[in-house]
N, C-alpha and C positions, 0 to 999 in steps of 0.2 A: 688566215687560219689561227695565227698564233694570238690573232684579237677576241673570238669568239667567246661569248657571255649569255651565260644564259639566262634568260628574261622571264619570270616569273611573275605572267601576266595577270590582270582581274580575270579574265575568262577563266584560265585556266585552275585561282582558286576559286573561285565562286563554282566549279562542275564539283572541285574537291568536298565542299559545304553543303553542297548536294548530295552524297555520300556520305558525309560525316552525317546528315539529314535522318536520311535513311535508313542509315544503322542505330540513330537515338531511337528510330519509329517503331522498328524491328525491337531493339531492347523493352520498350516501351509496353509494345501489345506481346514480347514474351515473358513480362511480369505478373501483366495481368490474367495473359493464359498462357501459364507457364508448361503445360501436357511435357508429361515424364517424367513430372518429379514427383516426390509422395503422396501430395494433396491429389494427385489423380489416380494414386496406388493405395488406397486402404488397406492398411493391412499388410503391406509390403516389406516390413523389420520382418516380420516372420520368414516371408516367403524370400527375403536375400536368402536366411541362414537357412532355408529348406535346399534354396538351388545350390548353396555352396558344399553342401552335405552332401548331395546330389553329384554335382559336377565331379567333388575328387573323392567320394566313398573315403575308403580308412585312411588315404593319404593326410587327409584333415586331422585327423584323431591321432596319427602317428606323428604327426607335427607339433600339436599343440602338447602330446608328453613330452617331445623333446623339449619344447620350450615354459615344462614346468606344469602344465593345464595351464595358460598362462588367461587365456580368455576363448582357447577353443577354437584356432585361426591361425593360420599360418602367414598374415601380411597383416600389414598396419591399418590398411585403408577401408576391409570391410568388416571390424570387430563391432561386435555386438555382447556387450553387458548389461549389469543392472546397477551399473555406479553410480547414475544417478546425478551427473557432472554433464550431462552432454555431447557425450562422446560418443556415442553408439551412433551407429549411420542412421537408422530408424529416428532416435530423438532427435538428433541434430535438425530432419531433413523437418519433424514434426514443429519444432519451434521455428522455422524459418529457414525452411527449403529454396525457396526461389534465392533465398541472397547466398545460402550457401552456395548453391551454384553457378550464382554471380562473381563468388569471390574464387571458385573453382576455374572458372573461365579468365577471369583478370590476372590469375598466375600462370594460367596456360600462354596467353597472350604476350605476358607483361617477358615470359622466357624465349617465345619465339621472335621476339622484335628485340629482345634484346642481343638476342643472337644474332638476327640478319643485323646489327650494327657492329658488335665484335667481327664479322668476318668481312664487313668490310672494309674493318681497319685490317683486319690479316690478310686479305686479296692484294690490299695496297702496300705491305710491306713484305709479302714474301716474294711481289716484284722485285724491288728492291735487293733482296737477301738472294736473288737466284741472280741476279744482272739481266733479268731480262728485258726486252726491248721491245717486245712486238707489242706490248699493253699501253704505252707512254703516253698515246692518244685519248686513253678511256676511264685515267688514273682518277681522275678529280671524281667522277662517278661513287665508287665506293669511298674515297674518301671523306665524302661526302656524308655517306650511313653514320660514318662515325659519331654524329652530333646529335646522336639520337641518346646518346649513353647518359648523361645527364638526368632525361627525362625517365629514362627505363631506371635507376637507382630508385629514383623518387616514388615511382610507381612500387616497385618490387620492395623493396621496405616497406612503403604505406600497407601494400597487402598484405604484408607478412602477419604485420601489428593486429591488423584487422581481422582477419580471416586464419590469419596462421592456425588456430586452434582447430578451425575446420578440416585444413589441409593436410596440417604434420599431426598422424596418432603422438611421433612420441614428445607434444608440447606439453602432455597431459600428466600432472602432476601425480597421480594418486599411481602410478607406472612404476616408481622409484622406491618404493616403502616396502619392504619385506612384512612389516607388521602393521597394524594401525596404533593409532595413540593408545589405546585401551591395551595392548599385548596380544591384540589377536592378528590371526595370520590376516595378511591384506590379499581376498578374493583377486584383487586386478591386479597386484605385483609383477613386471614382466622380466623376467632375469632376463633374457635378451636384450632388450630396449633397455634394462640400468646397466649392461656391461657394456652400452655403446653411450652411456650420461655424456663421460670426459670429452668425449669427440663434438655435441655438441655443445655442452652448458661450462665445461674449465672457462676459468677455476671454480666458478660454482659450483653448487650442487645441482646433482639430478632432479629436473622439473622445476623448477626456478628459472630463471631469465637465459637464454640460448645468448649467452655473451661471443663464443668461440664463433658459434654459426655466425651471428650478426659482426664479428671482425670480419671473418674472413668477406662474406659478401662488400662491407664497404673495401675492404685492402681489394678484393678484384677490381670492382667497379674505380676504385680510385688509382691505381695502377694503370689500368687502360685507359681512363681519360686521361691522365697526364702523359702517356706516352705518344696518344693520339693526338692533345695541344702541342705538343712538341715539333711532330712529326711535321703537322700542318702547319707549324710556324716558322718550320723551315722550307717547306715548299712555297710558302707565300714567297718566300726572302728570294728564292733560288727567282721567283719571274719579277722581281723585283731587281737585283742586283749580278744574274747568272755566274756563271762559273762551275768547276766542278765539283767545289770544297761540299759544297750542299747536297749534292747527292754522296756523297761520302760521309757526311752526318749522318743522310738521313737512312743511309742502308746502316750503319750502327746500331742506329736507333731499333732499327726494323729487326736486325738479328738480337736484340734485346728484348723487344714485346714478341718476337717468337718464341722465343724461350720461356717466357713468362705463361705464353699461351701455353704453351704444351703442359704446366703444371694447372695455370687456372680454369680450363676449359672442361679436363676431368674434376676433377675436384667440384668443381661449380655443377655440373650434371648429378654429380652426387647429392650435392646438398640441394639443389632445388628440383630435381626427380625422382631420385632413385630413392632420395629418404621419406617418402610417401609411401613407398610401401618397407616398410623401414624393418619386416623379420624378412627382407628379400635382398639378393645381391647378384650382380652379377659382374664381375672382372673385364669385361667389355664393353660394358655399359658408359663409359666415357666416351670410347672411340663412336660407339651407337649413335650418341647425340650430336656429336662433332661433324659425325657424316650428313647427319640430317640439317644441321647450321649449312654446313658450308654447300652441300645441292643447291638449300634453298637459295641462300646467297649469294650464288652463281647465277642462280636463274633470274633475280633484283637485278644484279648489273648489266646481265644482259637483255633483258627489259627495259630497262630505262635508257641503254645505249641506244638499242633501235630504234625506242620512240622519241630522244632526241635527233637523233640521222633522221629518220622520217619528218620531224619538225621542221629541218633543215640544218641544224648543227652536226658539229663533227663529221664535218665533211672530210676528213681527211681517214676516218674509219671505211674500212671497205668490207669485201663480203670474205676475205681472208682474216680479217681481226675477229669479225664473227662468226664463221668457221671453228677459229680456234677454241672461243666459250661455248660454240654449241660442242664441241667436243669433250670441252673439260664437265658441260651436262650430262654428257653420254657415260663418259668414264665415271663419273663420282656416284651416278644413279646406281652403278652396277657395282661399284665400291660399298654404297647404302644397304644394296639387297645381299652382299655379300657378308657386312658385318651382320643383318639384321638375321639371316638366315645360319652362319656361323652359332651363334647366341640361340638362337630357338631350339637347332639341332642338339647341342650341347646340353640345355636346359630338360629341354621337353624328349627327347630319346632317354638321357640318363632317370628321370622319371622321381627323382627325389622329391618329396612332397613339399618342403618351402620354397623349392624354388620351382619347380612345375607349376604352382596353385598360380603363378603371375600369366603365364600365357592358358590355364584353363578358365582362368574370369575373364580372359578376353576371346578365347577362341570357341567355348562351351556357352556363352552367356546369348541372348534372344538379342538384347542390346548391345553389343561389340561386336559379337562374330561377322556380322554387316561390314560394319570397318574395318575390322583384321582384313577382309579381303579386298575391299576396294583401296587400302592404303597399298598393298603390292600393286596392285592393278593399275592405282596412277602413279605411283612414285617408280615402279620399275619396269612394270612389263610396256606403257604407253610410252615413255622415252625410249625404252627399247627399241619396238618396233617401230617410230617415228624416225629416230634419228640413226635408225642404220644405213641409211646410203649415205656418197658425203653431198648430193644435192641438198639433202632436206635441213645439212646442216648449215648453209648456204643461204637460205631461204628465208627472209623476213618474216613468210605467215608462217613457217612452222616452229619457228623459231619461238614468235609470241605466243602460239598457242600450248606450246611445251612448257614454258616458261611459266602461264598463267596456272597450268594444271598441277606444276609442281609448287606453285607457291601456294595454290589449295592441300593438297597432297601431304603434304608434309606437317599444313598445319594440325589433319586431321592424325598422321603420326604423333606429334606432341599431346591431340586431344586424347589418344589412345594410349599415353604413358600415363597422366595424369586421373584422366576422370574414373575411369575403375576404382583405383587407391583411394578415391577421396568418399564420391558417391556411392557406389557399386553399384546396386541393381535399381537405383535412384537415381541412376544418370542417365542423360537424355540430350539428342543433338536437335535443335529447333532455330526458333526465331531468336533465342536469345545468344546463342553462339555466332549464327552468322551474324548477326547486329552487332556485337560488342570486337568481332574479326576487322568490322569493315571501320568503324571508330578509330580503333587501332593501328587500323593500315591508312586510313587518311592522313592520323597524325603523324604517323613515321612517311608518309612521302612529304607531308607538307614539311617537315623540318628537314628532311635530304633537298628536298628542291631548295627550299630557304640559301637552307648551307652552299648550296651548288651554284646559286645565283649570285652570290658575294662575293665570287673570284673567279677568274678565267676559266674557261672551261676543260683549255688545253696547257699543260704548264708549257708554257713557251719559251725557258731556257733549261728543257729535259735533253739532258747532254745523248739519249737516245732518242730522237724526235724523227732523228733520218734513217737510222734502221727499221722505226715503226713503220714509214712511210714506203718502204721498200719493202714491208713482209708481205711475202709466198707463200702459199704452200697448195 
């Protein structure tokens, strides 16, 4: 047991190349027929501001006085001017629709994979931070996620540069100017978005280079991977040289990047979701995304546990260690629908016009309302109903088929945070979403297996090896 490696055969990347295949062919033929986006909506800049007029009547117009007549919109994501700059969702999509939505999709992407790698450096260490023992068998697994973090930086900067202007209204310079050069009042001034400059652009100025946004994202990203080289350079040491000093680092460690997390994980939802629709807020909207990381991240480890047991590894996992994660799925799903339905109640009961308008462009819309309901449908009510005996949570095949629905599931939650705010009535789910999902998930298992394949499977002097080995329940 304590030998087990796992082997990271030709076959098994050449099915993965096959995949990554399929998803450039998909990207490929949804460029060239892209259906959904403007080039198939003539005329469609008009007809957003018709439906959004539509959807919330005077809530719109009582919003945009609060915020000055700022541009007549109470979110960031589907304002429509005559600036002349490229900002308006109609021009944008006019000049080059299909890449904006390529680059809408790359940050959609580039957040939820960088998510399912954050949590399973945190799966792996609030092992650690609680003492627990029944996991000890399965650790190297998520620990594994974590070497994706590297690649997800690279990615999520390059987009930012790239596309940022696409995705964040308030990158847009002409935001910031109460007046124009000339002394006249500046039409697109948005006193909202310039009383929020300092948060992104200090010490600059507002609309100039997002220096604050752009530390903070390297300080997280750089934070977590050195807390994660760390971690795993002590766990190499510990089957290298055992004893017990090493799990005693490495739970320090681990109640250090907890703590880190609890600040970085909201924060980080902020700035790379919630500031999308950037005249909107919501106080819960950290916990929101966190929930959604860590289901989906539960449902990764426990995925790849069973279909290494199935392969013949981790023989030492039984159907009580997976019990357990199908359980921690059950509970978190309904932790998910809790926060997600907590937040809507709050939002959409109290009826206030900037912040209703975010679930009336997704729950009023031809385009979203679809998803609004199939995301409850696979992220809560199907784990629900699935994993309510404790047979099913026992169970191999339902195991995987939960697992597979919520790693769907959720990505379509993140596509529902993002593409409204960026596209609006110009977004559209096709060939190019699942294409560019399935790229992305090749590349993040082929560098988890990578990772997984370069060391033990099992740490073999996990001073809890024998309590795993004897869990019940």
């Amino acid at each position: 047991m304590a030998k087990e490696r796992f082997e990271f055969t030709t076959g098994l990347k050449k099915k993965l190349y096959i995949v990554a295949i399929i998803g450039f062919v998909l990207l490929l033929v949804g460029a060239i027929f892209p259906g959904g986006g403007h080039e198939a909506e003539a005329g469609d800049h008009e007809g957003t501001e018709q439906h959004d007029a539509a959807s919330s009547g005077d809530h719109e117009t009582n919003a945009s006085e609060d915020h000055n007549g700022d541009n007549n919109d109470a979110h960031g994501g589907m304002i429509s001017d005559d600036s002349g700059d490229g900002h308006e969702a109609g021009e944008a999509d006019h000049g080059g629709g299909w890449l904006k939505r390529l680059g809408v999709n790359l940050w959609i992407n580039n957040v939820y994979f960088a998510g399912l790698a954050i949590i399973g450096i945190f799966f792996f260490t609030l092992q650690y931070a609680s003492q627990a023992g029944w996991s000890a068998f399965l650790l190297r697994v998520p620990l594994a996620m974590g070497s994706w973090l590297p690649y997800a930086f690279l990615l999520m900067i390059g987009t930012f540069m790239i596309f940022g202007h696409d995705i964040f209204h308030w990158t847009h310079s002409d935001l910031y100017n109460e007046f124009l050069p000339s002394g006249e009042l500046n039409p697109h001034y948005d006193a909202l978005i310039a009383g929020k400059s300092s948060y992104f652009f200090l010490p600059l100025e507002g609309g100039s280079f997002p220096l604050f946004f752009i530390l903070r994202m390297v300080l997280f990203f750089g934070v977590w991977f050195w807390l994660f080289k760390k971690i795993k350079s002590l766990a190499l040491a510990e089957d290298e040289l055992g004893g017990d000093s090493y799990w005693f680092k490495i739970r320090k460690f681990s109640a250090i990047f907890l703590v880190f997390f609890a600040l970085s994980s909201s924060v980080s939802a902020w700035d790379w979701i919630m500031s999308i629709d950037v005249h909107w807020f919501s106080t819960m909207f950290g916990w929101y995304v966190f929930a959604s990381w860590w289901v989906t991240g539960l449902a990764f480890i426990t995925l790849v546990t069973i279909l290494l047991k199935e392969a013949g590894y981790l023989s030492q996992v039984t159907a009580n260690h997976l019990h357990d994660l199908g359980k921690f799925i059950f509970a978190f799903s309904i932790f998910w629908t809790y926060v997600w339905f907590s937040q809507f109640l709050l939002i959409y009961y109290a009826n206030i016009p900037e912040e209703s308008v975010y679930f009336v462009e997704r729950l009023l819309s031809d385009k979203y309302a679809p998803f609004f309901f199939i995301n409850l449908g696979l992220n809560f009510i199907f784990p629900l109903l699935t994993f309510m005996t404790r047979d099913a949570k026992r169970l191999n095949v339902f195991l995987k088929i939960v697992c597979i629905v919520i790693l769907g599931g959720h990505w379509i939650d993140f596509y529902l945070m993002v593409t409204p705010g960026t596209l609006g009535e110009n977004g559209a789910f096709g060939l190019t979403e699942i294409g560019l999902f399935l790229v992305f998930g090749v590349a993040f298992v082929f560098v988890t297996l990578t990772a997984l394949s370069k060391s033990a499977l099992v740490a073999k002097n996990h001073p809890m090896l024998e309590e795993a080995k004897h869990h019940h329940i």
